[in-house]
N, C-alpha and C positions, 0 to 999 in steps of 0.2 A: 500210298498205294502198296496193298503186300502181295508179296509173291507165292501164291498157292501154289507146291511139286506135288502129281498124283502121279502116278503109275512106277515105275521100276526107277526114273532119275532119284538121286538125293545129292544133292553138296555134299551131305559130305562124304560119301563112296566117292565122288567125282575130285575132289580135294585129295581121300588118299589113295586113288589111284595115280593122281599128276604127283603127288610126295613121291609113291613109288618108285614112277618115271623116271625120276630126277635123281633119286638112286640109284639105279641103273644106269645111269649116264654115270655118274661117277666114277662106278664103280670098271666102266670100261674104262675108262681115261687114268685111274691107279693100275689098272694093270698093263696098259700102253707104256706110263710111265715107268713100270716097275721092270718089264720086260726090256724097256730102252735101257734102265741101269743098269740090269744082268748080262744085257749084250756089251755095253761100252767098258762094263769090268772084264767081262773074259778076253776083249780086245786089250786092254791092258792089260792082263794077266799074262796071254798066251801070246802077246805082242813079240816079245825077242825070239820066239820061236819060229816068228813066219821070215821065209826067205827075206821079204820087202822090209824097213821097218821105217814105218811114219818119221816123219821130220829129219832125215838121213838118205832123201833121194836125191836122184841127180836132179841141178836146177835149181835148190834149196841154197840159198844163200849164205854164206857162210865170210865174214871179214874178221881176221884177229888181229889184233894192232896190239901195239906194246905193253898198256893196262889195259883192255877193255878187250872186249867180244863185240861184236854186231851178228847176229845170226834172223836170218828171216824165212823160213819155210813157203816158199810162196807157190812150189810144187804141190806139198803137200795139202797147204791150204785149198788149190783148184783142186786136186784129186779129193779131198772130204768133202765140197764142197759139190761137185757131180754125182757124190756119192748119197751124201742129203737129199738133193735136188729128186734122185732117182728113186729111194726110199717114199719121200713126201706125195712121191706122182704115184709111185704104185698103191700105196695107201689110201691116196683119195679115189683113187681108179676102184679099188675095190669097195670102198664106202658108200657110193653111188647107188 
């Protein structure tokens, strides 16, 4: 059984228009990514500049013993981690 297209459909405009698509998704999600690595550099970059400085707050765990360190950020971690949390919500909120 073959498939007869008449009027303005064809595979393959409908082929590269979903190629297209699919570019276009890409090419949002390289620059999500690329805009996340330009923020997370100038936060390291211009990090010792801010009043607060990641993994040096109160609360952050800190044991030094004779040879060794133990150190555990566990402030920090909940503070990055409400900070994600609220990025990821605003994001999808606006994606909708």
């Amino acid at each position: 059984m073959e498939v007869v297209y008449r009027g303005r459909f064809s595979p393959r405009i409908f082929l590269y228009n979903l190629a297209m698509a699919d570019f276009r998704d890409l090419g949002r999600t390289l620059l999500f990514f690329g805009a996340l690595v330009i923020l997370i550099g100038a936060l390291l970059y211009f990090g010792v500049k801010l009043p607060v400085r990641l993994g040096k707050l109160p609360g952050d765990i800190v044991h030094r013993g004779e040879h060794s360190t133990f150190y555990f950020p566990i402030v920090t971690c909940l503070l990055l981690s409400a900070a994600l949390s609220f990025l990821f919500w605003l994001f999808s909120h606006f994606r909708r």
